[in-house]
C-alpha positions, 0 to 999 in steps of 0.5 A: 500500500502507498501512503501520499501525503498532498494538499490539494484537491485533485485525485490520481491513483499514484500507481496508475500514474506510474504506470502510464494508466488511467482509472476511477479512484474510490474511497474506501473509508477515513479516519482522525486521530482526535488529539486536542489543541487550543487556538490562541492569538499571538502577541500581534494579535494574529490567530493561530490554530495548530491543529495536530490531528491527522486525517488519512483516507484510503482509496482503490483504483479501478485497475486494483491499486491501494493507497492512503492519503493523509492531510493535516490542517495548516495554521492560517496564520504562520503555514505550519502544519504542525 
C-alpha cells in the first residue's frame, strides 16, 4: 500500500500514474486521530490554530491499486502544519 501525503484537491491513483494508466479512484473509508489543541492569538494579535490531528483516507483504483492519503490542517496564520 502507498501512503501520499498532498494538499490539494485533485485525485490520481499514484500507481496508475506510474504506470502510464488511467482509472476511477474510490474511497474506501477515513479516519482522525482526535488529539486536542487550543487556538490562541499571538502577541500581534494574529490567530493561530495548530491543529495536530491527522486525517488519512484510503482509496482503490479501478485497475486494483491501494493507497492512503493523509492531510493535516495548516495554521492560517504562520503555514505550519504542525
Amino acid at each position: 500500500m502507498l501512503t501520499i501525503k498532498v494538499w490539494e484537491n485533485d485525485m490520481k491513483c499514484p500507481g496508475c500514474i506510474k504506470e502510464g494508466k488511467r482509472s476511477k479512484v474510490f474511497e474506501l473509508g477515513t479516519y482522525e486521530t482526535l488529539m486536542g489543541w487550543q487556538t490562541y492569538y499571538d502577541e500581534d494579535g494574529k490567530f493561530h490554530s495548530h491543529n495536530p490531528n491527522d486525517r488519512s483516507t484510503q482509496y482503490r483504483c479501478t485497475n486494483g491499486h491501494m493507497f492512503r492519503q493523509t492531510r493535516r490542517a495548516i495554521c492560517p496564520t504562520c503555514g505550519s502544519d504542525w
